[in-house]
C-alpha positions in Angstrom: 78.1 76.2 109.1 74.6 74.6 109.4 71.6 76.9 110.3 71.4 78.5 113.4 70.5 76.7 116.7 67.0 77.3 118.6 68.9 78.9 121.5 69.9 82.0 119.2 66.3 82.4 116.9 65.1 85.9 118.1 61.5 87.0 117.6 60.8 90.3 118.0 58.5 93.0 116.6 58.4 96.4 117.1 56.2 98.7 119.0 55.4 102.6 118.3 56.7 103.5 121.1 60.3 101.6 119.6 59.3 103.0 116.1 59.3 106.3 117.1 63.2 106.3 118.6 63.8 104.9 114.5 61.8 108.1 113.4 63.8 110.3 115.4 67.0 109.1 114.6 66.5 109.2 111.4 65.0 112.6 110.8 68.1 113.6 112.8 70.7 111.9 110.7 71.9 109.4 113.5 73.3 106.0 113.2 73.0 103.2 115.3 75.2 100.2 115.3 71.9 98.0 116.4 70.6 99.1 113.0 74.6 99.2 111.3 75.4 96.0 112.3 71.7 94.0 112.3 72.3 93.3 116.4 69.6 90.5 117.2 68.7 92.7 120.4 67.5 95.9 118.3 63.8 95.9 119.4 64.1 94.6 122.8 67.0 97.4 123.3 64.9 100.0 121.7 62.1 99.0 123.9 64.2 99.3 127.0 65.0 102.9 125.5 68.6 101.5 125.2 71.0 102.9 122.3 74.3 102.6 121.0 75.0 105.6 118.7 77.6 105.5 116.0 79.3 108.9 115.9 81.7 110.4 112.7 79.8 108.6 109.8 78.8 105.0 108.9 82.4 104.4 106.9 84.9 102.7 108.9 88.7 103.4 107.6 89.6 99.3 108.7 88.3 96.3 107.1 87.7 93.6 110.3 86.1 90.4 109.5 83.4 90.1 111.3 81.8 93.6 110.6 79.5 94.7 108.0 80.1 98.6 108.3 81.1 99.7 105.3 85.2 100.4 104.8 86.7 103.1 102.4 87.1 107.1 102.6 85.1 108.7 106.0 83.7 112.4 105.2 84.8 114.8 108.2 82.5 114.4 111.2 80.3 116.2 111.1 80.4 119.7 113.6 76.9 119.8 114.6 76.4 116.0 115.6 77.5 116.3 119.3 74.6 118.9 119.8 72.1 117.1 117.5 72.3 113.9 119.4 72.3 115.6 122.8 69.1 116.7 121.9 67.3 113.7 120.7 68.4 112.5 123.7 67.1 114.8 126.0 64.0 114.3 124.1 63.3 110.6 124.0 64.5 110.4 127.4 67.2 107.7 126.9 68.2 106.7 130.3 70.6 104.3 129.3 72.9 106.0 126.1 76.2 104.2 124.3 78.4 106.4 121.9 80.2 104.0 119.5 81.9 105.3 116.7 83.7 104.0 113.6 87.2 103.6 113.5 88.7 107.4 112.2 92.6 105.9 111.1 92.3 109.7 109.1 92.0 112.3 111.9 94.6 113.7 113.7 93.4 112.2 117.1 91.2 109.3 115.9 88.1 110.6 117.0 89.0 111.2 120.2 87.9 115.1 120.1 84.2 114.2 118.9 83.7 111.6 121.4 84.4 114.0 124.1 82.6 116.5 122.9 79.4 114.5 122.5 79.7 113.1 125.6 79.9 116.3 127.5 76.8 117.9 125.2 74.9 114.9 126.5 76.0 115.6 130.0 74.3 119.5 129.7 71.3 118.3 128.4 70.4 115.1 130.0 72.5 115.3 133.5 71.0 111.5 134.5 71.8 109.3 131.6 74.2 107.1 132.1 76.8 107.9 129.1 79.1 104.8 128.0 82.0 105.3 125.7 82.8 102.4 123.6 86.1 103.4 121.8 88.5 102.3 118.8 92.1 102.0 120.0 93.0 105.4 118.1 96.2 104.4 116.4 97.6 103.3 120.2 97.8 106.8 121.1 97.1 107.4 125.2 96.7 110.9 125.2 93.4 110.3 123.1 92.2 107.8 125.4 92.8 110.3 128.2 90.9 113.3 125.8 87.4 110.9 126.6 88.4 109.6 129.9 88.3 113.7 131.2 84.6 114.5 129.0 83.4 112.1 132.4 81.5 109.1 130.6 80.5 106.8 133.4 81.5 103.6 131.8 84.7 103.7 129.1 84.7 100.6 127.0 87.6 98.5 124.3 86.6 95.5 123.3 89.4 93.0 122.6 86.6 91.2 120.7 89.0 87.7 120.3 91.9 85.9 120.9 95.3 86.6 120.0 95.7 83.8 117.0 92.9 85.2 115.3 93.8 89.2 115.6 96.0 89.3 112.2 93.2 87.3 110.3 89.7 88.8 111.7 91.3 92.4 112.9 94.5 93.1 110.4 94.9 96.8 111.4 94.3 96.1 115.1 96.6 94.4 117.6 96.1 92.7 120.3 98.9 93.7 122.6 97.7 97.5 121.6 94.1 97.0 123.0 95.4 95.3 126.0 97.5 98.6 126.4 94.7 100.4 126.6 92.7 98.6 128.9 95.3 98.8 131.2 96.0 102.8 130.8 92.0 102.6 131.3 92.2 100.5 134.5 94.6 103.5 136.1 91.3 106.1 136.1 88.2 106.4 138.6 85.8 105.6 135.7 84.5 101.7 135.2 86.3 99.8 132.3 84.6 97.3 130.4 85.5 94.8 127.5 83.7 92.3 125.4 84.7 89.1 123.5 82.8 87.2 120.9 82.9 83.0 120.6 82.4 80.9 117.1 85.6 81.8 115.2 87.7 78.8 116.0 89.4 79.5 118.8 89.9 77.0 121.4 88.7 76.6 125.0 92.2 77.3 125.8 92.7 80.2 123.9 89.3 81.9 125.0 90.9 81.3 129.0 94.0 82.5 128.1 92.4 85.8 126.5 90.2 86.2 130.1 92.9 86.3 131.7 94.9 88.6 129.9 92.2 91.0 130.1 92.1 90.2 134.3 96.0 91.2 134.5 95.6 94.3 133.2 92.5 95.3 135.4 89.7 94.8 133.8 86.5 94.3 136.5 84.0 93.9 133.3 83.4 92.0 130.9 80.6 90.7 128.6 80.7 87.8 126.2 78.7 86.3 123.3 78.3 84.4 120.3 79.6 85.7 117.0 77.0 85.8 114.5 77.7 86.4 110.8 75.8 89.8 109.7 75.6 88.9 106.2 77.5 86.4 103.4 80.6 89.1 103.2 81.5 88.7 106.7 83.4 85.8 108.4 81.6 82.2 108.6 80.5 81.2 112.0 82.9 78.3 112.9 80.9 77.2 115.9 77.8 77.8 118.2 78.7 77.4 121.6 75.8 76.3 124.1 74.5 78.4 126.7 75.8 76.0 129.1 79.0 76.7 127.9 78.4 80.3 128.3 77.6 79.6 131.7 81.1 78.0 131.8 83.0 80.5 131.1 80.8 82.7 133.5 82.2 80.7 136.1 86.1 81.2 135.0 85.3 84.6 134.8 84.2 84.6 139.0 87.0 82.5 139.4 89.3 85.5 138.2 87.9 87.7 140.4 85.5 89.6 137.5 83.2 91.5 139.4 80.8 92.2 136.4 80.0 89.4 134.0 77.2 88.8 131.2 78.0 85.6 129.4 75.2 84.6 126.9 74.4 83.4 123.2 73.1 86.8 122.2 74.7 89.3 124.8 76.6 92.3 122.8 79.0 94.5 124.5 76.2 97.1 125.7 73.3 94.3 126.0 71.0 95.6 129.1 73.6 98.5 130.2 76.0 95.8 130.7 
């Protein structure tokens, strides 16, 4: 694929005021997918005093496509990182706070048990953030999805990140009916649901409709999408660079469906400005 278009060249530099959030995190041993996966939003996020932490490690037990965490054997999570990152926290003053994790195929309940807990350590120590849970599908299993529904995030997110065609080639130990499953079980609580999909893998207009409304039939009010950008040479190439006109497009269909939360852009990610 040729270089990328003006439309998606960031420039951005950082402040101390963003330098210091990378200071802290690091001296606290916290990862952040806008670091993990080089998000082209990382210093206007960070500036905002917007994060998305990655919880139980940096090594992801699936091997997607399009993502340049590292796959292999996770350590145990770690006890102490609810607390730690509750703290930091409560000391930057993060208003706005995503907890992300890798996927955990190797524990007993996916994850499900730290994300709760971390969420609910951030709850006693910094009462007005708003706390959004972006979760793995654990394996399929409900009563893990119901473990973080219960610690009270305020927004629970799945992404089905891209059509159904494309599942078995970009995500081969995900499926799509699965993630659907659990948008739906989701849907059935008091707490806002939210998905994302990404655009530039080859799918067609149709496909990218079809996959919208899927994720309208089972409930789903939110929904954010963007442009796939390859992280590095490993990852999957970029097939095509939609337009923002296009993205405005499909902002439109979205209406149509009755979406009542929409942010459609070239560079919007799933959490892009507390989406």
């Amino acid at each position: 694929m040729s270089s990328r278009p003006p439309w998606l060249k960031v420039v951005s530099k950082s402040s101390e005021d963003q330098e210091e959030l990378v200071s802290e995190f690091k001296k606290n041993n916290l990862a952040t997918v806008c670091e993990k996966s080089a998000c082209p939003n990382i210093w206007e996020c960070f500036a905002r005093r917007d994060t998305t932490f990655l919880i139980m490690g940096s090594v992801c037990t699936r091997e997607c496509l399009y993502c340049r965490i590292m796959t292999g054997n996770p350590e145990k999570p770690n006890e102490f990182e609810p607390e730690r990152l509750a703290k930091v926290v409560a000391k930057l003053n993060l208003r706005d706070v995503v907890i992300t994790s890798v996927t955990r195929d190797d524990l007993e309940d996916g994850g499900a048990s730290s994300f709760a807990e971390t969420i609910r350590a951030i709850r006693r120590r910094s009462p007005a953030s708003r706390i959004e849970a972006l979760i793995p599908d654990f394996d399929g299993d409900l009563d893990a999805v119901v473990r973080v529904v219960e610690s009270g995030p305020n927004v629970i997110a799945h992404n089905l990140e891209t059509v159904s065609r494309l599942f078995p080639k970009l995500r081969p130990q995900a499926d799509y009916a699965r993630s659907l499953a659990i948008l739906k079980q989701l849907t059935g609580t008091d707490i806002s649901v939210k998905t994302g999909l990404m655009v530039g893998f080859g799918e067609s207009r149709a496909e990218i409709r079809r996959a919208i409304e899927d994720i309208q039939a089972v409930g789903v009010k939110m929904i954010t999408i963007g442009q796939y950008l390859q992280p590095s040479k490993n990852q999957f190439t970029v097939k095509r660079y939609y337009r923002p006109e296009e993205f405005m497009g499909l902002a439109k269909y979205c209406q149509r469906l009755g979406f009542s939360r929409i942010i459609s852009g070239p560079l919007v990610r799933s959490s892009y400005r507390g989406a």
